[in-house]
MARMI-618418 format. One record per residue (C-alpha): y, x, z. Coordinates in nm, 2 decimals, always signed. Example, Ala and Ser with C-alpha at 12.3 -4.5 7.8 and 13.67 -1.06 7.14 Angstrom:
// residues 2
+--------+--------+--------+
:     py :     px :     pz :
+--------+--------+--------+
:  -0.45 :  +1.23 :  +0.78 :
:  -0.11 :  +1.37 :  +0.71 :
+--------+--------+--------+
This chain:
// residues 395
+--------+--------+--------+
:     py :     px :     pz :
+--------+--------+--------+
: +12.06 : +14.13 : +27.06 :
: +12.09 : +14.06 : +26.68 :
: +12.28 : +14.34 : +26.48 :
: +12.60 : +14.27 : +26.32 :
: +12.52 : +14.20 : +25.94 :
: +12.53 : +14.56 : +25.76 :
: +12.55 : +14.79 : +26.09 :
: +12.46 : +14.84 : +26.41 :
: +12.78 : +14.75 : +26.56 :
: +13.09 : +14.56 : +26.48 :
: +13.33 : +14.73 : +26.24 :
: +13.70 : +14.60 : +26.46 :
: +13.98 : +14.60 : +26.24 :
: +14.20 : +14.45 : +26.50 :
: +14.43 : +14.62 : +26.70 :
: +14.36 : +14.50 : +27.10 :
: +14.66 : +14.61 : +27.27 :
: +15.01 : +14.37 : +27.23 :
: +15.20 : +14.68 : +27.30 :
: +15.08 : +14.88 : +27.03 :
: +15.07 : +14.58 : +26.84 :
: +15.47 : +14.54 : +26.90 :
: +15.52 : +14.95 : +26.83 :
: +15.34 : +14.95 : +26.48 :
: +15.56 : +14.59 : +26.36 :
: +15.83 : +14.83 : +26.48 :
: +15.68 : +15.16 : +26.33 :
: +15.65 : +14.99 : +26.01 :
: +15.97 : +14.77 : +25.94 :
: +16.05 : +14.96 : +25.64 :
: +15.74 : +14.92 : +25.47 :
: +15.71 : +14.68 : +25.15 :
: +15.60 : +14.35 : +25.23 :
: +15.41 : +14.07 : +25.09 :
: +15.38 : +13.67 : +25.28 :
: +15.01 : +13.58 : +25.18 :
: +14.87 : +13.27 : +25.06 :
: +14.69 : +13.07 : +25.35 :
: +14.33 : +13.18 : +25.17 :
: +14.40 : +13.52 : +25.18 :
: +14.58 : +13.48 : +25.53 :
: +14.24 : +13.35 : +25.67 :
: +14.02 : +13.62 : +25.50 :
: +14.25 : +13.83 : +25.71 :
: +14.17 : +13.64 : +25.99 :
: +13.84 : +13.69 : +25.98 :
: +13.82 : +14.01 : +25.90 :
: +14.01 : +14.13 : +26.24 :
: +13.81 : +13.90 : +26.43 :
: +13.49 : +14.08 : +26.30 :
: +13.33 : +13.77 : +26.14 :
: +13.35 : +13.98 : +25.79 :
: +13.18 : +14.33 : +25.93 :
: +13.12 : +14.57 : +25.77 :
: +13.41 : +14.46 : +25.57 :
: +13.70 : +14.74 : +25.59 :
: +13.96 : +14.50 : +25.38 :
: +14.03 : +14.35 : +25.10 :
: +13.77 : +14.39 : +24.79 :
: +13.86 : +14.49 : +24.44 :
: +13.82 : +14.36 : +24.08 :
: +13.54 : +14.57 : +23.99 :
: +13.33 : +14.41 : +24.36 :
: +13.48 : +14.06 : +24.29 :
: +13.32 : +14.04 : +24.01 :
: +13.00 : +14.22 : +24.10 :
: +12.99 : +13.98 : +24.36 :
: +13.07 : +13.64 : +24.14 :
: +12.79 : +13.77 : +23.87 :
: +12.52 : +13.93 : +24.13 :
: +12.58 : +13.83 : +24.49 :
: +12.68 : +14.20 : +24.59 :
: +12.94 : +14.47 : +24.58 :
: +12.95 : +14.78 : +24.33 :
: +12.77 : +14.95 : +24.63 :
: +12.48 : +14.74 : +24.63 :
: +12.61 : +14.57 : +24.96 :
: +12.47 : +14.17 : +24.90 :
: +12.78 : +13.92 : +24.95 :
: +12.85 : +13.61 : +24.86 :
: +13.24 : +13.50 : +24.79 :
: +13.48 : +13.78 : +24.69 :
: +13.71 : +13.82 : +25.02 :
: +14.05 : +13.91 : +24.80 :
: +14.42 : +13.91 : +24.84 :
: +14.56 : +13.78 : +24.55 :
: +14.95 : +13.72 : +24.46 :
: +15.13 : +13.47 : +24.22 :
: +15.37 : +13.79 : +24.11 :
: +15.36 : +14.15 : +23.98 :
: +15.43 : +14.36 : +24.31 :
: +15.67 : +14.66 : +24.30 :
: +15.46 : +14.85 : +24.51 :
: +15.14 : +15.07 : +24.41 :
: +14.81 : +15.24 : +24.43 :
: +14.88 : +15.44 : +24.80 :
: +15.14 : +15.21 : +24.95 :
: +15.14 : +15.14 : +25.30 :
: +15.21 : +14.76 : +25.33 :
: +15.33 : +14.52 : +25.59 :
: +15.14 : +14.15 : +25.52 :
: +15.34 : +13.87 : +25.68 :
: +15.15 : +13.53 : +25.79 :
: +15.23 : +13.24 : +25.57 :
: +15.13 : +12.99 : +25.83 :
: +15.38 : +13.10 : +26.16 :
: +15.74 : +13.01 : +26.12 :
: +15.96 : +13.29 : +26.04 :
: +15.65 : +13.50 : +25.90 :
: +15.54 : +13.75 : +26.14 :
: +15.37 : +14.06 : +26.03 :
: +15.00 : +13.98 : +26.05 :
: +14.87 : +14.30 : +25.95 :
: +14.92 : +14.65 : +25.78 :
: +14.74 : +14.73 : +25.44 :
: +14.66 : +15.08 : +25.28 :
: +14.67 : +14.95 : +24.90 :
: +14.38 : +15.13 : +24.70 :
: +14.47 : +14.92 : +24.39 :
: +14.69 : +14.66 : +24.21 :
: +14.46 : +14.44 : +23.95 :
: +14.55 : +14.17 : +23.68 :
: +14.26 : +13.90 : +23.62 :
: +14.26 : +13.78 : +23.32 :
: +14.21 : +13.38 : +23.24 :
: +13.88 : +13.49 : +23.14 :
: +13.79 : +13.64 : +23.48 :
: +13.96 : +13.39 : +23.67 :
: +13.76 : +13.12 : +23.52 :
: +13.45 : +13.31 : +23.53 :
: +13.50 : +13.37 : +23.91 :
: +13.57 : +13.04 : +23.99 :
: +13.26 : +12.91 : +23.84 :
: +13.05 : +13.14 : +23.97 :
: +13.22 : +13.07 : +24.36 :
: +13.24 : +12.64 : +24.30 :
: +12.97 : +12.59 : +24.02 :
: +13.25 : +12.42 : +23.85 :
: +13.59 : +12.45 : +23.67 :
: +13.67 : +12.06 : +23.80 :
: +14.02 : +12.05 : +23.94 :
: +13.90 : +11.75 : +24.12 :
: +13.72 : +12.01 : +24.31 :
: +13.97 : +12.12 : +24.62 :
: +13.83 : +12.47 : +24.62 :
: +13.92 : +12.51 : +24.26 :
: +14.24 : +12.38 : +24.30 :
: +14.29 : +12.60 : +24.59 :
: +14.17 : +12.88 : +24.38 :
: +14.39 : +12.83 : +24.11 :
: +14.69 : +12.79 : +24.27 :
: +14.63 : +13.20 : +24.43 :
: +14.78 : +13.39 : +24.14 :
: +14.61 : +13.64 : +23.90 :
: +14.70 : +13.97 : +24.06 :
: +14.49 : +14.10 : +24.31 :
: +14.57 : +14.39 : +24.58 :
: +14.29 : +14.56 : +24.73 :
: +14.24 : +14.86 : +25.09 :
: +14.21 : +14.88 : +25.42 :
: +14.40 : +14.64 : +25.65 :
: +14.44 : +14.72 : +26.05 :
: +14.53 : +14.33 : +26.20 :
: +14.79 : +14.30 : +26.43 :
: +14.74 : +13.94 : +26.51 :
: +14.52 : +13.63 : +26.42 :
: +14.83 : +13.40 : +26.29 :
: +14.81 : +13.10 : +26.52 :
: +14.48 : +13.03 : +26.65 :
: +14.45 : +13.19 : +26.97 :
: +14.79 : +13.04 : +27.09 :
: +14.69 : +12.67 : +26.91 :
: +14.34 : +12.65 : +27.05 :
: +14.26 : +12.88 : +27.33 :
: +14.02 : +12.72 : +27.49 :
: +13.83 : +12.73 : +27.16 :
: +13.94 : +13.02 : +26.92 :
: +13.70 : +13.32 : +26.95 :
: +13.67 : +13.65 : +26.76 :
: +13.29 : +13.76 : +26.67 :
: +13.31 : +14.03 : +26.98 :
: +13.43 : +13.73 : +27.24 :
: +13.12 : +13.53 : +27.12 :
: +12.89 : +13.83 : +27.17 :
: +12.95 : +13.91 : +27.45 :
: +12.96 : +13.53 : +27.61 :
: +12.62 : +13.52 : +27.46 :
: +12.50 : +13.84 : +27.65 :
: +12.70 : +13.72 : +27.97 :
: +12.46 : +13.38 : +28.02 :
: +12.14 : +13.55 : +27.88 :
: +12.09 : +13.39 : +27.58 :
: +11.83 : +13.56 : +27.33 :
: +11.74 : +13.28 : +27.12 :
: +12.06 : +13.13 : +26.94 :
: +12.09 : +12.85 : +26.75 :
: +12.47 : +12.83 : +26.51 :
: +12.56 : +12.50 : +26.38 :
: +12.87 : +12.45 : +26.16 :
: +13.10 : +12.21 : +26.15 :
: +13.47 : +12.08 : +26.00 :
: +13.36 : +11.71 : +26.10 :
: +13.33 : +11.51 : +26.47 :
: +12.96 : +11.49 : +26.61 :
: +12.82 : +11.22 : +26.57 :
: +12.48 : +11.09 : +26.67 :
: +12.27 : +11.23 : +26.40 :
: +12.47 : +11.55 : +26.42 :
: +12.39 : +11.59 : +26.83 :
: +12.04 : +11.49 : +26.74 :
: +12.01 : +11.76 : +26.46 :
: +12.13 : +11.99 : +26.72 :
: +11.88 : +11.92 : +26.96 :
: +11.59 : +11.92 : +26.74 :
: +11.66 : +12.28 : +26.63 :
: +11.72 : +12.39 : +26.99 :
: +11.36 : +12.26 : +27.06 :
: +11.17 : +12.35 : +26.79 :
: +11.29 : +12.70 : +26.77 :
: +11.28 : +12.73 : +27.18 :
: +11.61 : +12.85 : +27.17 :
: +11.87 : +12.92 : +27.46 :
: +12.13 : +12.77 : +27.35 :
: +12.36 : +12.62 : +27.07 :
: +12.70 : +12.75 : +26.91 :
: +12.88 : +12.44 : +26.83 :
: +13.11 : +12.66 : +26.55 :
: +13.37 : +12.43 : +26.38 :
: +13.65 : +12.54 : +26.11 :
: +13.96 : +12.56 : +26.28 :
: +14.14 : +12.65 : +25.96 :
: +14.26 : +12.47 : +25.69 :
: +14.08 : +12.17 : +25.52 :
: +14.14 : +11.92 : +25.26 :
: +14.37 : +11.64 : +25.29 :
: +14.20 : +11.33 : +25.46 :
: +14.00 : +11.50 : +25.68 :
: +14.04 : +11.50 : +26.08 :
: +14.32 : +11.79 : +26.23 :
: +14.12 : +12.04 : +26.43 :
: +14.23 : +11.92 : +26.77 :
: +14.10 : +11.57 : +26.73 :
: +13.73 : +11.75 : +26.63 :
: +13.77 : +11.96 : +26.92 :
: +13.79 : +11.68 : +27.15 :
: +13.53 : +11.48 : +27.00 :
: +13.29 : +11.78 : +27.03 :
: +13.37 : +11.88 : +27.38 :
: +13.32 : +11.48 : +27.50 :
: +12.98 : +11.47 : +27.34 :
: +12.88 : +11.82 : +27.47 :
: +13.01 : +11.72 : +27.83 :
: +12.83 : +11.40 : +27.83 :
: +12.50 : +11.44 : +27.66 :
: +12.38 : +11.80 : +27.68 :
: +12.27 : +12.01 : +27.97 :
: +12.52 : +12.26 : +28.16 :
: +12.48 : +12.60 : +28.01 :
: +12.29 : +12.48 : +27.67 :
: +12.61 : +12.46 : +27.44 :
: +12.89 : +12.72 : +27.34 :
: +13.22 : +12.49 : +27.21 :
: +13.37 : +12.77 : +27.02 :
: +13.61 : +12.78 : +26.61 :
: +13.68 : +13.04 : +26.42 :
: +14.00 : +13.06 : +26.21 :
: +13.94 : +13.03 : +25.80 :
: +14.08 : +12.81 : +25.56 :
: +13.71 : +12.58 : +25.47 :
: +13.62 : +12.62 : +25.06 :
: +13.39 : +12.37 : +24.99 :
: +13.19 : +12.61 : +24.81 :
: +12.87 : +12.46 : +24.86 :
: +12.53 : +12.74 : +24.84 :
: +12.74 : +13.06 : +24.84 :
: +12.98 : +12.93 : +25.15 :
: +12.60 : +12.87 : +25.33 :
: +12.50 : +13.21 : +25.29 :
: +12.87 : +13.37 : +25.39 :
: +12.85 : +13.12 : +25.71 :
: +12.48 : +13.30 : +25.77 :
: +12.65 : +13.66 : +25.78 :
: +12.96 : +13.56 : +26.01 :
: +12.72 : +13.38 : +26.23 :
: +12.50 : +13.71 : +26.28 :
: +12.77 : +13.89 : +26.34 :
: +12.88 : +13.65 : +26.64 :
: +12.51 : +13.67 : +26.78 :
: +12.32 : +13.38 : +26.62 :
: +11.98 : +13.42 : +26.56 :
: +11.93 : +13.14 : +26.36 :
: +12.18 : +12.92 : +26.17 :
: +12.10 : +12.53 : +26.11 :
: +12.20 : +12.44 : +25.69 :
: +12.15 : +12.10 : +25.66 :
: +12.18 : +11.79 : +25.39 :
: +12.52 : +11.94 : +25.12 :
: +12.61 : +12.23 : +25.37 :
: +12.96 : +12.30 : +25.29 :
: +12.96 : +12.09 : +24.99 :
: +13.21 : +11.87 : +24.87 :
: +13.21 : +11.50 : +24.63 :
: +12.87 : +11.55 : +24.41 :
: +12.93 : +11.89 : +24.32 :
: +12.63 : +12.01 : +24.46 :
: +12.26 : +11.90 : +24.49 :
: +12.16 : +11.78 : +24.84 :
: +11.94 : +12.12 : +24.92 :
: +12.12 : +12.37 : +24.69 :
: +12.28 : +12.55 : +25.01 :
: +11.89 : +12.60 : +25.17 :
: +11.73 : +12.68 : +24.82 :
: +12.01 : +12.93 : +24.77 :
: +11.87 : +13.20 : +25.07 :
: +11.57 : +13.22 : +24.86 :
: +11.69 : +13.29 : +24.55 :
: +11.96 : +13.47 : +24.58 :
: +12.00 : +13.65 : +24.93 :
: +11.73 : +13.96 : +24.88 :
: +11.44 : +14.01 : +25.13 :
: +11.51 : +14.20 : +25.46 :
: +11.95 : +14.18 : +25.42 :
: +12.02 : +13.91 : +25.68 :
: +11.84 : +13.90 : +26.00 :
: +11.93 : +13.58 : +26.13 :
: +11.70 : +13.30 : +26.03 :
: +11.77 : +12.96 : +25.88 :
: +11.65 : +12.65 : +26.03 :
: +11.63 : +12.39 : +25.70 :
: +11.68 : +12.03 : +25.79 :
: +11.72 : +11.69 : +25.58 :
: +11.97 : +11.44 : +25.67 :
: +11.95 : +11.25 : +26.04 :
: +11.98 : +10.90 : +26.08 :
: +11.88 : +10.66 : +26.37 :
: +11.52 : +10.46 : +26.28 :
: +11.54 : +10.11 : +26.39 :
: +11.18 : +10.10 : +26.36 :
: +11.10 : +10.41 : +26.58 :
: +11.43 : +10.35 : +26.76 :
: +11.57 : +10.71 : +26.79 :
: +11.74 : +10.99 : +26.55 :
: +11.51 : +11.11 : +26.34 :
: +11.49 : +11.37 : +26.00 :
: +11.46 : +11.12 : +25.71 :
: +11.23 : +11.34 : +25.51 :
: +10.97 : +11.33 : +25.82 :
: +10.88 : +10.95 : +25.87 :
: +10.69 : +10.75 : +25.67 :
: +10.70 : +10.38 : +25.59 :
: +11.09 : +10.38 : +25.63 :
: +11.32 : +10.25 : +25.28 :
: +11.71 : +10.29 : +25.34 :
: +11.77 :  +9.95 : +25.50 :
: +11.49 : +10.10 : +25.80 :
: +11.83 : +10.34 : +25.90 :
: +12.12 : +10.30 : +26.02 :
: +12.36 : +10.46 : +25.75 :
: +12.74 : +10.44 : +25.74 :
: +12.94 : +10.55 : +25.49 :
: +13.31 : +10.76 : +25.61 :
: +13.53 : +10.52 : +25.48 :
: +13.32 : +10.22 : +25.65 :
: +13.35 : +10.41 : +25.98 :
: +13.75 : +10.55 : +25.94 :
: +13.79 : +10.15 : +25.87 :
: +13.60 : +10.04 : +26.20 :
: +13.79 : +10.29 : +26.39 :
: +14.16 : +10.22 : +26.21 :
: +14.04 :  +9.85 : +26.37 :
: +13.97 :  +9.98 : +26.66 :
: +13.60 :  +9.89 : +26.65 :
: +13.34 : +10.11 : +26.80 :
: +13.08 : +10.19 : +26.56 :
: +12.73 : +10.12 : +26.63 :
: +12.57 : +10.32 : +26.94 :
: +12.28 : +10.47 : +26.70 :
: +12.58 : +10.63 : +26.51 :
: +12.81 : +10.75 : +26.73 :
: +12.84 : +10.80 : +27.12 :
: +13.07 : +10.55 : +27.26 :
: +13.28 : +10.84 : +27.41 :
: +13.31 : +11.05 : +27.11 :
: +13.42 : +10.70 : +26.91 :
: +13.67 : +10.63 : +27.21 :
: +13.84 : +10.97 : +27.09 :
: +13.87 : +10.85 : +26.73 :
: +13.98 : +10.53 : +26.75 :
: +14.27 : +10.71 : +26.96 :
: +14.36 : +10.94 : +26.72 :
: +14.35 : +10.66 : +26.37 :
: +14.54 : +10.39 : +26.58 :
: +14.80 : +10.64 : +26.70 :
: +14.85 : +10.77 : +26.27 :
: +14.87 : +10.40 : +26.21 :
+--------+--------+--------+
């Protein structure tokens, strides 16, 4: 099987047992404690659930920056977005604290996780900026992710953390919520060598399923990882749930029994663009992925971002021999109605835009809001059955 990315096995930071668990919220109730910003709740997030190995923590000024300026820590370690926990106010507490952090997305808080603090850090504007544009490619608020990142503070707390819990995924979707570990070992459990990840904060639609099943054949894998953002998103797009379902019905209807793995992972999505492709390649090889599919504007957001930066971004900036798993590159799919099936756009010839059947997301959200199925070369009937549901019933 694929190593994790950076060891030979998965560096846990998450505390199994709910006993122990309950005894350390208990040990530590008079420690100092901090209620995180959602960003910094999901880096915590996926650092228990291993998706971050070898990640120990939260990272420090001096390997934010490294990162932001040359794609790896102060130890030479390549990494794309600083993981950081960073505060709106001045803490009281110091360099060698023992910290309780408290979920900011559970009512009444709970303790999410205990923090050794090796550091407290000001950013200045300077750095701030600077780390935003090297994260986004931009300083545009109209950009979600910079807006997001703005809104985190300027002082930063760095150390270890041990996770008690992963805030409210496994209770909110358990059929669906996994940790890096659970993945693994499913993969290993049905005999899967060949893996193929595909990531998603959006339903499946046709050329999406398509996508899927072109990768699976022309890398001969054994199955897929349908992987979707469980987290946090930007307004206007679809709750988690509703993606869920749409993904399930497609899967359950259109691909054979034992081919696909419906699984999320909990993190807050950052529309990053190129460096959020190359962070979703490490988390995927450290669930077992052998190969991750990066399509048309992976991760992107608006026109931020040209339509192959995130695939022209492994070879220039991820050096040669630190990821193992391998990236299937593909252009945008869209049904022919001269060939009559799915195809990549960049791979027929004779074709101009009216030759595809292209729909625009505010043409389809209007179709379903009417309750109107959208063309079958664009979306499954089932999987459109699902979202006309969910806009009639926010009507």
């Amino acid at each position: 099987m694929i190593n994790p990315y950076g060891s030979e096995s998965l560096n846990l930071l998450l505390e199994h047992e709910k006993t122990s668990c309950e005894q350390a919220i208990n040990d530590y109730a008079d420690l100092p404690r901090i209620i995180l910003n959602s960003a910094a709740a999901a880096n915590l997030v996926m650092l228990g659930a291993g998706y971050f190995n070898p990640l120990s923590g939260f990272m420090n000024k001096a390997d934010a920056l490294s990162i932001c300026e040359n794609y790896c820590m102060t130890d030479g370690l390549f990494w794309p977005i600083p993981i950081i926990n960073m505060l709106n106010v001045k803490p009281t507490f110091s360099a060698g604290s023992k910290i309780c952090l408290q979920d900011p997305n559970v009512d009444g808080n709970p303790v999410m996780a205990t923090m050794n603090v090796d550091v407290v850090e000001e950013l200045s504007d300077d750095e701030i900026n600077f780390m935003i544009k090297s994260i986004y490619g931009t300083t545009n608020s109209n950009h979600p992710g910079v807006v997001t990142f703005k809104s985190l503070g300027k002082f930063l707390v760095s150390g270890s953390v041990t996770v008690l819990n992963l805030s409210y995924f496994h209770a909110n979707f358990p059929d669906t919520f996994r940790t890096a570990r659970e993945i693994r070992d499913e993969i290993q459990s049905r005999g899967w060598n060949r893996v193929v990840a595909f990531q998603t904060r959006n339903p499946m639609h046709r050329a999406h399923e398509e996508l899927c099943r072109m990768a699976m054949e022309r890398l001969d894998a054994d199955g897929l990882i349908v992987h979707m953002l469980l987290g946090k998103l930007k307004p206007g797009d679809l709750p988690a749930e509703v993606r869920d379902d749409c993904i399930r019905t497609m899967v359950d209807h259109y691909f054979p029994e034992n081919s696909v793995m419906v699984t999320g992972y909990g993190f807050d999505m950052l529309y990053a663009g190129p460096r959020e492709a190359l962070l979703h390649a490490i988390f995927r090889q450290n669930m077992g992925a052998t190969h991750l599919i990066v399509g048309r504007d992976h991760a992107g957001v608006g026109d931020f971002y040209g339509a192959f930066e995130a695939q022209e971004v492994f070879d220039r900036h991820a050096p040669d021999g630190a990821l193992d798993i391998e990236i299937f590159k593909a252009d945008h799919t869209a049904f022919s109605k001269k060939l009559g099936e799915v195809v990549m756009m960049n791979e027929v010839k004779g074709h101009t835009k009216d030759d595809f059947v292209l729909l625009s997301g505010t043409a389809v959200r209007e179709m379903l809001g009417n309750g109107i199925i959208p063309p079958n070369e664009f979306s499954r009937p089932e999987v459109a059955k699902v979202l006309i549901d969910h806009y009639q019933i926010e009507d």
